[in-house]
N, C-alpha and C positions, 0 to 999 in steps of 0.2 A: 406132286408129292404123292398121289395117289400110287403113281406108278410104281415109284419108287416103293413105297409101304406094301404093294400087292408082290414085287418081281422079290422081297424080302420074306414075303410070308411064303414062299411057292419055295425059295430055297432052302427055308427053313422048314418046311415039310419032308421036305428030301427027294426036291424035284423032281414031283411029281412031272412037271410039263416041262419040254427042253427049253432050253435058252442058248440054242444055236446060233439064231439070228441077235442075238440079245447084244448093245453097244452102250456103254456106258460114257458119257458126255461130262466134261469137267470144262469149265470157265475159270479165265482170271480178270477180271474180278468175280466172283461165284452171285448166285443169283441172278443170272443172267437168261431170261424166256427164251427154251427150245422150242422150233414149229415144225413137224415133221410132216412137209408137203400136205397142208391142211389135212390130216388126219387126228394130228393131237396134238398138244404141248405139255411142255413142264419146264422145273425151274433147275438149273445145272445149280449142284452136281445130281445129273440124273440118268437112269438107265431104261432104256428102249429097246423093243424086240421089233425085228423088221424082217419082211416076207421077202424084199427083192431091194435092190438099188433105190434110195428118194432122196429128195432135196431138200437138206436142213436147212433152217434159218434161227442164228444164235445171235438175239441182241439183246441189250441194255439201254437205258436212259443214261444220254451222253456219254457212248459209245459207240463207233461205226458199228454195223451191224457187219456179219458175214454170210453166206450164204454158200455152199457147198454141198456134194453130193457125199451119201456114205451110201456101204454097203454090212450086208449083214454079216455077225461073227467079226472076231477080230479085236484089237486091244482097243484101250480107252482110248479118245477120242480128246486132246487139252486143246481148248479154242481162247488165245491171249486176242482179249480185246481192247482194241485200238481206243484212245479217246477222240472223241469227234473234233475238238477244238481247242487241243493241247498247247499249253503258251508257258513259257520260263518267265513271263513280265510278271511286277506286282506294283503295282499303281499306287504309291506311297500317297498320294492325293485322296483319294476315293477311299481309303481307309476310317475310321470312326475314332475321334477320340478316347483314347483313354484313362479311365479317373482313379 
């Protein structure tokens, strides 16, 4: 959040500092913790400035995680995350009565 709130105030200065390398990361489902090759995190939808090539990792609670490389500069980044243990069944049994 931080990030996002500082890379907000820096354009709303009138960018001052560039944002060349800057990638902006959007998840579906959103809220989902970015890790950028143990340098930092944040929570998508969120925007990151990067010096050279690193290896993101974008996961959620009961969701595969993903892991992939970005590079700097360039458009947003949308990472649709998978469910870990997706099922069409509904166990009419195991349901709770109704009153």
């Amino acid at each position: 959040m931080r990030m996002v709130l500082m890379a907000f105030v820096l354009l709303a200065a009138g960018g001052c500092m560039t944002t060349k390398g800057a990638r902006t990361i959007v998840s579906d489902p959103p809220g989902a913790l970015v890790t950028v090759e143990g340098f930092g995190e944040c929570e998508t939808p969120c925007r990151i400035t990067l010096d050279t090539r690193r290896e993101v990792t974008v996961a959620k609670a009961g969701y595969k995680a993903q892991r992939f490389g970005i590079t700097p500069g360039g458009r947003s980044v949308m990472v649709v995350l998978e469910l870990a243990a997706p099922t069409d069944d509904v166990d009419a049994i195991a349901l709770p009565e109704l009153d």
